[in-house]
C-alpha positions as a Markdown table, in Angstrom:
| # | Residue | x | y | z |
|---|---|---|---|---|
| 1 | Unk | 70.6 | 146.3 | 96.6 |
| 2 | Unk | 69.1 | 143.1 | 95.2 |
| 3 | Unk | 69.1 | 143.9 | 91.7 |
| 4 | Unk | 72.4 | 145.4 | 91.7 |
| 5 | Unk | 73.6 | 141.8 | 93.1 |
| 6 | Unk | 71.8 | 140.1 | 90.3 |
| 7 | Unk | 72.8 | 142.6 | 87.5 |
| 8 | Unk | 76.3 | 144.3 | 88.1 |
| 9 | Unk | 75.3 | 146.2 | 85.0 |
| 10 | Unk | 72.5 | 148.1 | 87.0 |
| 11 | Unk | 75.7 | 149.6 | 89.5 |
| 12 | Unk | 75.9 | 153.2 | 88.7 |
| 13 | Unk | 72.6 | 153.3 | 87.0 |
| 14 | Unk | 70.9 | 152.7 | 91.1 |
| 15 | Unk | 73.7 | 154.4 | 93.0 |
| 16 | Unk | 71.8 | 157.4 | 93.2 |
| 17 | Unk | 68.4 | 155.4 | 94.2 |
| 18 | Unk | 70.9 | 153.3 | 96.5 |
| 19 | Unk | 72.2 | 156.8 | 98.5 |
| 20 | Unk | 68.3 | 158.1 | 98.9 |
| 21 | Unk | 66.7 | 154.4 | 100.4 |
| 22 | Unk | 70.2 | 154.6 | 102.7 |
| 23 | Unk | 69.1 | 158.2 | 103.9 |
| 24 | Unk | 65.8 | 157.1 | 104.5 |
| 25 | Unk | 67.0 | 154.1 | 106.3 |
| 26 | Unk | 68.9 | 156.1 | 108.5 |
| 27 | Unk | 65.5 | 158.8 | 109.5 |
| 28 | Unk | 63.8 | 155.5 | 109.4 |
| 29 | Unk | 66.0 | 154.1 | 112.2 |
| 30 | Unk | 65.4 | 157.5 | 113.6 |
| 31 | Unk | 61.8 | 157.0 | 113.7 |
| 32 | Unk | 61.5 | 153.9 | 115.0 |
| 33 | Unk | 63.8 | 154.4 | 117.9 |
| 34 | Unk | 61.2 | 157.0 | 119.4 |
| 35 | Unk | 58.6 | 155.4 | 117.9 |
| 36 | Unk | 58.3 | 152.0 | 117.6 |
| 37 | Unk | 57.1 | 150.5 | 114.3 |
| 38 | Unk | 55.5 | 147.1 | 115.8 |
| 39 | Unk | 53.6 | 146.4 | 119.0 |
| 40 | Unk | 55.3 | 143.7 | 119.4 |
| 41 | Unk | 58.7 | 143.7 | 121.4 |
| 42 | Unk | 60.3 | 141.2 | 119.4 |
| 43 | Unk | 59.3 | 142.2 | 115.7 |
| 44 | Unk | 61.0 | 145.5 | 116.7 |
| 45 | Unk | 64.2 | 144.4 | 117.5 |
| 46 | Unk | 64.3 | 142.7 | 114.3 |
| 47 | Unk | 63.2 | 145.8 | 112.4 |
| 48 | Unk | 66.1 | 147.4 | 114.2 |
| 49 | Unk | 68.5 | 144.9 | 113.1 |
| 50 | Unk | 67.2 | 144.6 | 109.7 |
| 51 | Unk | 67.2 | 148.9 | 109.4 |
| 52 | Unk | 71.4 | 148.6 | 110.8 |
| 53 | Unk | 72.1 | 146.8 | 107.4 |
| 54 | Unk | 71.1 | 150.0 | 105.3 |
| 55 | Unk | 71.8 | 153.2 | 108.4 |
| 56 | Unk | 74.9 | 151.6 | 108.5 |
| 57 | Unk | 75.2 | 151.0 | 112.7 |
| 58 | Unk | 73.4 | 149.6 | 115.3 |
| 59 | Unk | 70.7 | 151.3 | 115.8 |
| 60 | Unk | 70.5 | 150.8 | 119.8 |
| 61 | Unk | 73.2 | 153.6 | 119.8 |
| 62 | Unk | 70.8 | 156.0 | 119.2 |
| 63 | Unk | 69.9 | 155.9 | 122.6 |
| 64 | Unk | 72.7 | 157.2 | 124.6 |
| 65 | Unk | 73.6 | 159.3 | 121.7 |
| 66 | Unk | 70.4 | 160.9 | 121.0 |
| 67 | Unk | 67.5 | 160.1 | 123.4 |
| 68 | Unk | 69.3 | 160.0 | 126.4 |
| 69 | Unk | 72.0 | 163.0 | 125.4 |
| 70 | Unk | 71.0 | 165.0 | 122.2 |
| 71 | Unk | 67.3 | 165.6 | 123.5 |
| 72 | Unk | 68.2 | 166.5 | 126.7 |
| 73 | Unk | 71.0 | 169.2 | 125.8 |
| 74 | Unk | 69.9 | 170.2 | 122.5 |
| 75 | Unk | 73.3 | 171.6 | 121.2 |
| 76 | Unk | 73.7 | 172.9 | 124.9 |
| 77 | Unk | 77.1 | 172.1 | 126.3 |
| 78 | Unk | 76.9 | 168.4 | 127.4 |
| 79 | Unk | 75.2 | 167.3 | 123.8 |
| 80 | Unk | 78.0 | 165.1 | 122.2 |
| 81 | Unk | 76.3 | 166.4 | 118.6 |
| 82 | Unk | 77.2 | 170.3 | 119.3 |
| 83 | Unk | 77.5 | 172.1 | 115.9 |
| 84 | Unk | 79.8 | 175.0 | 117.5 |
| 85 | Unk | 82.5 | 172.4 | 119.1 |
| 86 | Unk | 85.3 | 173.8 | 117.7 |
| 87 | Unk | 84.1 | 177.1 | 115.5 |
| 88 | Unk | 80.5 | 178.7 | 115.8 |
| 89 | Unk | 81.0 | 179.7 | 112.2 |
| 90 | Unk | 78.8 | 178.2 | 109.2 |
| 91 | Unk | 80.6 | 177.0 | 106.4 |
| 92 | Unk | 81.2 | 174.2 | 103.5 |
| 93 | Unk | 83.9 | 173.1 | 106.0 |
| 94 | Unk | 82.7 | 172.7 | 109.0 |
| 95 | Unk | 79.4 | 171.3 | 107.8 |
| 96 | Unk | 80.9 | 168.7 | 105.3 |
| 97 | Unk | 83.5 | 167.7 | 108.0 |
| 98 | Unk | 80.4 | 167.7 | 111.0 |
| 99 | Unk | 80.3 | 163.9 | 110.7 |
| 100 | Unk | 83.9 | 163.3 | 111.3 |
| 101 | Unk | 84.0 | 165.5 | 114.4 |
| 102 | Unk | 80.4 | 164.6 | 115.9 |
| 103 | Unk | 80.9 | 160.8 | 115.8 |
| 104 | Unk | 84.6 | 160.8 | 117.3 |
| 105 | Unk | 82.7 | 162.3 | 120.6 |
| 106 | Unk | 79.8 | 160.2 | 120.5 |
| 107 | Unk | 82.1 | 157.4 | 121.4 |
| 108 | Unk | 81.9 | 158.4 | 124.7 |
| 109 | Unk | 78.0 | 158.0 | 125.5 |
| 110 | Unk | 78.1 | 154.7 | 123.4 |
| 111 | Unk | 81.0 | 152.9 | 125.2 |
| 112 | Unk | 79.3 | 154.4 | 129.0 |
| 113 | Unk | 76.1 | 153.0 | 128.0 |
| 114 | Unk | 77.3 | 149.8 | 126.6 |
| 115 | Unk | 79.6 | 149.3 | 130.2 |
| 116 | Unk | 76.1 | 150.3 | 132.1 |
| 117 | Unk | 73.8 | 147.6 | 130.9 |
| 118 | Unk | 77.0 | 144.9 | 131.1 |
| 119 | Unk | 77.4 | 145.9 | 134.8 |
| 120 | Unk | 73.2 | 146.0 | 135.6 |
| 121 | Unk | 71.1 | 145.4 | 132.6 |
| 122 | Unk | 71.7 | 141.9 | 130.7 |
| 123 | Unk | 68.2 | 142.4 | 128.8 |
| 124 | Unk | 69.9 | 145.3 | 126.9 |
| 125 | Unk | 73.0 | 143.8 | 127.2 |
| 126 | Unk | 71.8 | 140.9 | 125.3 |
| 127 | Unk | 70.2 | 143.3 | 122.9 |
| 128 | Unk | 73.7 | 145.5 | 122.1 |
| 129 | Unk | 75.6 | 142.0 | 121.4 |
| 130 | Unk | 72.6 | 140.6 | 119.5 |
| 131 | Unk | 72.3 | 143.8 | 116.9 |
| 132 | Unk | 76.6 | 143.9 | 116.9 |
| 133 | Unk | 76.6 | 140.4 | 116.0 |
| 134 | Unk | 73.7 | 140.4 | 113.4 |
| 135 | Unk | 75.2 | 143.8 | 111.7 |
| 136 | Unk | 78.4 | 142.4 | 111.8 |
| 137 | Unk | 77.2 | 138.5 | 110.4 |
| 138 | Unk | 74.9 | 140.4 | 107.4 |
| 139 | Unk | 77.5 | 142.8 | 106.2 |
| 140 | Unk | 80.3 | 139.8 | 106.0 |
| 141 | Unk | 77.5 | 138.0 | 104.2 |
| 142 | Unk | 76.7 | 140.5 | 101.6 |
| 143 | Unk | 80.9 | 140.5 | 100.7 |
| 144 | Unk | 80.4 | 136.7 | 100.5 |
| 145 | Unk | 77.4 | 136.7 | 98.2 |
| 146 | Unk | 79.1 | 139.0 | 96.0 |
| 147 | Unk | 82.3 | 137.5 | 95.8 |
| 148 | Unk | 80.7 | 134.6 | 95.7 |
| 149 | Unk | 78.6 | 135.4 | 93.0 |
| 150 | Unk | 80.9 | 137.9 | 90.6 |
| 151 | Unk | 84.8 | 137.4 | 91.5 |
| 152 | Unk | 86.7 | 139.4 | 93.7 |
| 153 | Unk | 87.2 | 142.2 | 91.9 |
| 154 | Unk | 83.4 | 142.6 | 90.0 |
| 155 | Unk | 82.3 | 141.4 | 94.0 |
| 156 | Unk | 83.7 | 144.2 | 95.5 |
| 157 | Unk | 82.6 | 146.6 | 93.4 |
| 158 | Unk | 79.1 | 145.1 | 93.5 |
| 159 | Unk | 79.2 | 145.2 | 97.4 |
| 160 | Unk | 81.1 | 148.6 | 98.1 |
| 161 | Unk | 78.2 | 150.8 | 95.7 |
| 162 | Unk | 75.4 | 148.4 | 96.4 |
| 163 | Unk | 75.6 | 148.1 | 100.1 |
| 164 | Unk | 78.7 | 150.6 | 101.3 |
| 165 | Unk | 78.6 | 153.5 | 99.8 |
| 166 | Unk | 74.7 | 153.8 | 100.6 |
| 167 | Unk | 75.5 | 153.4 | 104.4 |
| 168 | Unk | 78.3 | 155.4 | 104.7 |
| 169 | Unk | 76.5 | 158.6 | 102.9 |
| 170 | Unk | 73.5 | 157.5 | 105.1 |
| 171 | Unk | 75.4 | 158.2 | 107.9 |
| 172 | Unk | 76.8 | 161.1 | 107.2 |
| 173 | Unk | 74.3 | 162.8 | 105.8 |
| 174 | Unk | 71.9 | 162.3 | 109.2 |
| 175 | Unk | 74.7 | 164.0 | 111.1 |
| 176 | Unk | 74.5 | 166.6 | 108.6 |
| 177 | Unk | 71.3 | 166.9 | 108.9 |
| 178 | Unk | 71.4 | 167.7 | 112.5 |
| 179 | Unk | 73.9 | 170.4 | 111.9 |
| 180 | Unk | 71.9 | 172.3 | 109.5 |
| 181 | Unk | 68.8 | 171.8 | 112.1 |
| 182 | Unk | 70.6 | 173.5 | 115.0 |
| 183 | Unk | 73.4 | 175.4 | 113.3 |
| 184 | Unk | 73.0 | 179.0 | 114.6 |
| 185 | Unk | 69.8 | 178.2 | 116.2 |
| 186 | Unk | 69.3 | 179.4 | 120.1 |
| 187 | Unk | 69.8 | 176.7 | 122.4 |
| 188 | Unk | 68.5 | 178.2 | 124.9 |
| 189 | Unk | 65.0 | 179.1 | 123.3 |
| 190 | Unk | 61.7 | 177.4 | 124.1 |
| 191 | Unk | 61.0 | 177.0 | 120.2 |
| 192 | Unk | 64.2 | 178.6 | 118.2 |
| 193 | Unk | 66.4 | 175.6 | 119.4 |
| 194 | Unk | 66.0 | 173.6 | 115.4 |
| 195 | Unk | 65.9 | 175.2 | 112.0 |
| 196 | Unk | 62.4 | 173.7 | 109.8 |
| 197 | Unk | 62.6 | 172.7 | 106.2 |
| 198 | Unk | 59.2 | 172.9 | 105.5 |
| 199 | Unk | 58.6 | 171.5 | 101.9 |
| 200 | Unk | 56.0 | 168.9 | 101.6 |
| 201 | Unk | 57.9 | 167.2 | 98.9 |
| 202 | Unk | 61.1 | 167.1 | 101.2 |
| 203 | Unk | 58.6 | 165.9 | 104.1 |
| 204 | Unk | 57.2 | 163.3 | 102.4 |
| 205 | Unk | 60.4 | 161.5 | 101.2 |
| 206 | Unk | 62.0 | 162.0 | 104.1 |
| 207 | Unk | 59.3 | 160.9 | 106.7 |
| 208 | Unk | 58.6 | 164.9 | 108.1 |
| 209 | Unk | 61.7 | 164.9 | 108.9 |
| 210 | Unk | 61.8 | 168.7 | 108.5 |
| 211 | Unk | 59.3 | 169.2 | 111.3 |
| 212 | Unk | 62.3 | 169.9 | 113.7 |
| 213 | Unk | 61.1 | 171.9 | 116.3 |
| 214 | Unk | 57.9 | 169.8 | 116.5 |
| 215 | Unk | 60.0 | 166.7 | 117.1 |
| 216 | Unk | 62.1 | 168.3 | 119.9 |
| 217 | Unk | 58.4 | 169.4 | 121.5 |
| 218 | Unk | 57.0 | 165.9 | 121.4 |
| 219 | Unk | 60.0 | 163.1 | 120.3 |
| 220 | Unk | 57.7 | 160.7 | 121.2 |
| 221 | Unk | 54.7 | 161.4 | 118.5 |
| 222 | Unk | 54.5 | 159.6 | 115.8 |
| 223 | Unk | 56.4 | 161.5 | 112.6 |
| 224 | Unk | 53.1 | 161.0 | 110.7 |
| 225 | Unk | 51.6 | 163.6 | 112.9 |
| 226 | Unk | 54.0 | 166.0 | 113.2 |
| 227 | Unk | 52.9 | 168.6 | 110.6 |
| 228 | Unk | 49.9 | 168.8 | 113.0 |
| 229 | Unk | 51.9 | 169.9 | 115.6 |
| 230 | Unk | 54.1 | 172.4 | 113.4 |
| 231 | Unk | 50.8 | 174.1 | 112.5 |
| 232 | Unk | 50.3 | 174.9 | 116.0 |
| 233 | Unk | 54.1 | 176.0 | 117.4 |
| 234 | Unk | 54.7 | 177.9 | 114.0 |
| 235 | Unk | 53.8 | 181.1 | 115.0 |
| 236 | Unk | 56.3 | 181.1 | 118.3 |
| 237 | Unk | 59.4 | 180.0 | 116.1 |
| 238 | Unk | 61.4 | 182.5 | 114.7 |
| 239 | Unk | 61.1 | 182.8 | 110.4 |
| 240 | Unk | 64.2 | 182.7 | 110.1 |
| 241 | Unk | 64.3 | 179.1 | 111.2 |
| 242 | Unk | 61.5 | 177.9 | 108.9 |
| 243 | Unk | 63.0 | 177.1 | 105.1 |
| 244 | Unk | 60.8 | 176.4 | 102.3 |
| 245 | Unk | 63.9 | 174.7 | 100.6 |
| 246 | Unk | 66.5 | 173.1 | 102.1 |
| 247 | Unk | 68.2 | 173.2 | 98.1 |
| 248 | Unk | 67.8 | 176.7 | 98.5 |
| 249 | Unk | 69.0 | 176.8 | 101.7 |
| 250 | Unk | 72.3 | 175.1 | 100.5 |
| 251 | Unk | 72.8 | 177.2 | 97.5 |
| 252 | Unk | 72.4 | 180.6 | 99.7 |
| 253 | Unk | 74.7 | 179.2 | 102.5 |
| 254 | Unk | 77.4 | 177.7 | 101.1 |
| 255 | Unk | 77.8 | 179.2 | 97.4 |
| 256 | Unk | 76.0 | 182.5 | 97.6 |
| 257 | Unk | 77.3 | 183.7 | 101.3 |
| 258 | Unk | 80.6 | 183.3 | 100.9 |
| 259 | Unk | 80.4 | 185.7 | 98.3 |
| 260 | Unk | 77.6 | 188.0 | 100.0 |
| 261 | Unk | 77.8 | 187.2 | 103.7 |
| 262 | Unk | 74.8 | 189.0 | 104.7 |
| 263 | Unk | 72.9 | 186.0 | 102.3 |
| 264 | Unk | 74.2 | 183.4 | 105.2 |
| 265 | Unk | 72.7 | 182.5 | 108.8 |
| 266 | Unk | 73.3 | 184.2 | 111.7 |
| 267 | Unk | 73.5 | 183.1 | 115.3 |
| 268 | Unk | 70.0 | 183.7 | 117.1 |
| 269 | Unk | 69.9 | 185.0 | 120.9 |
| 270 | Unk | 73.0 | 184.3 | 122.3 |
| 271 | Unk | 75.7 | 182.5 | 121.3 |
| 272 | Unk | 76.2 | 179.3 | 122.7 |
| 273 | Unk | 79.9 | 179.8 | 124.1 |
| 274 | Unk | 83.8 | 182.2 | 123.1 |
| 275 | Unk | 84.9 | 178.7 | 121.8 |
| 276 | Unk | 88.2 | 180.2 | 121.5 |
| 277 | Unk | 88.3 | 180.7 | 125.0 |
| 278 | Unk | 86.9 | 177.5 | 126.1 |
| 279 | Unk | 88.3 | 174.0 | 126.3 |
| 280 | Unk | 85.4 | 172.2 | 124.7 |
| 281 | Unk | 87.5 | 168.5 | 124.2 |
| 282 | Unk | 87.7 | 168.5 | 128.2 |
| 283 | Unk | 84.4 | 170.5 | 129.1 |
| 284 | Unk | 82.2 | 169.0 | 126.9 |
| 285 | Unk | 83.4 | 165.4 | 127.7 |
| 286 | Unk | 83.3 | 165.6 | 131.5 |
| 287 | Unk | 79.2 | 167.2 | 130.7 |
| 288 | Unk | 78.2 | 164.3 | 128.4 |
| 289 | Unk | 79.8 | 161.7 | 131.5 |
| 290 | Unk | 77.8 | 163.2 | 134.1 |
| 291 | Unk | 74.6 | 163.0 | 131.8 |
| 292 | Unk | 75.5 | 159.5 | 131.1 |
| 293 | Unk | 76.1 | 158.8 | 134.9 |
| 294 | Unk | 72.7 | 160.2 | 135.7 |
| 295 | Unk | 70.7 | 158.1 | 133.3 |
């Protein structure tokens, strides 16, 4: 971001650099909300502040979205992240347009939470307003400093590829992620509930993030250690949930299946619901309430 600030020339030649650190940003964010990156309570929330610049949000929604709702349904009814919400099949489509769909109905946990700690908790309170102001006070900066620096019309373009475009994929490409983790998986299933992307080369740029199942098991261990515990639950998960490649995995689902379906997923144990019999927009709201009531 810093050279691209300094050296407009360098936008283009970093965008594709830019997109990865805002991907790893996001699992980053991840990380840290289950596992905190400090000791200290205070060097933590500025971490989290700091990471919302690159992920793109605040991270403290993370935990009515996904602590608090996603780890307890685990693409159940009730999880706002369901990948079968309006169609359990598994296509270019739906998985390209997951991140539309899956944030609209987050907005439901975030805004219950939010209401919850201004009624009864003003610690986190103060916390929500504190990483809404500072995300909100560093992006305005960064269009400043490049306007500032380059024009308004070379400053925009510095600021829209350098800071952005990297958030904006980074956020849609960790709801993607979770689609193609519990896409056609079994819900219900002690250890087929997350598909694995095994590849070391993926899991080390992408902080083990591949380790699925093993994170669902534990979300509390550290993501250094969670090839350890993958070791030990791979022989109860299912093969067809454990990719080498998740390239591989892309190119079979989404170029070759369409042309040969039987190269595509298929939904393991039982479906999760006839969603053309169900009214999922009521349903699944009224679920992810009650959840939010009870936490």
């Amino acid at each position: 971001m810093a050279a691209q600030y300094v050296a407009p020339q360098l936008v283009g030649y970093l965008t594709v650099l830019s997109l990865y650190f805002g991907v790893s940003a996001a699992v980053i964010a991840h990380n840290h909300n289950h596992s905190p990156t400090f000791s200290g309570r205070r060097a933590n929330d500025w971490f989290g502040k700091v990471l919302s610049i690159f992920y793109g949000y605040p991270t403290f929604a993370w935990i009515p979205t996904h602590n608090l709702n996603h780890h307890k349904w685990v693409n159940k009814p009730g999880d706002a992240t369901i990948t079968w919400r309006f169609s359990n099949r598994h296509n270019l489509l739906i998985a390209s347009t997951y991140f539309f769909v899956s944030a609209f109905y987050q907005r439901d946990p975030i805004q219950q939470f939010v209401a919850k700690a201004k009624a009864s908790n003003p610690k986190i309170h103060r916390m929500i307003r504190g990483q809404l102001a500072f995300w909100a006070a560093a992006n305005i900066s960064l269009l400043a400093i490049a306007v500032g620096l380059h024009g308004v019309g070379e400053g925009l373009r510095v600021w829209f590829f350098a800071t952005v475009l990297p958030a904006v994929f980074a956020l849609w490409t960790v709801h993607l992620f979770n689609y193609e983790q519990h896409v056609h998986t079994d819900p219900w299933s002690e250890y087929n509930h997350s598909r694995n992307f095994t590849s070391p080369a993926l899991n080390f740029l992408l902080f083990n993030n591949g380790y699925h199942t093993a994170h669902h098991e534990q979300a509390g261990l550290h993501w250094s250690k969670l090839p350890e515990l993958d070791a030990r639950l791979a022989g109860f998960i299912d093969p067809a949930l454990r990719e080498r490649s998740l390239w591989w995995y892309w190119f079979r689902q989404y170029v070759l299946a369409p042309l040969w379906p039987a190269m595509g997923t298929r939904q393991l144990g039982r479906a999760p619901f006839d969603t053309e019999k169900l009214d999922l927009a009521t349903d699944d709201v009224e679920a992810v309430n009650g959840n939010s009531a009870r936490a």
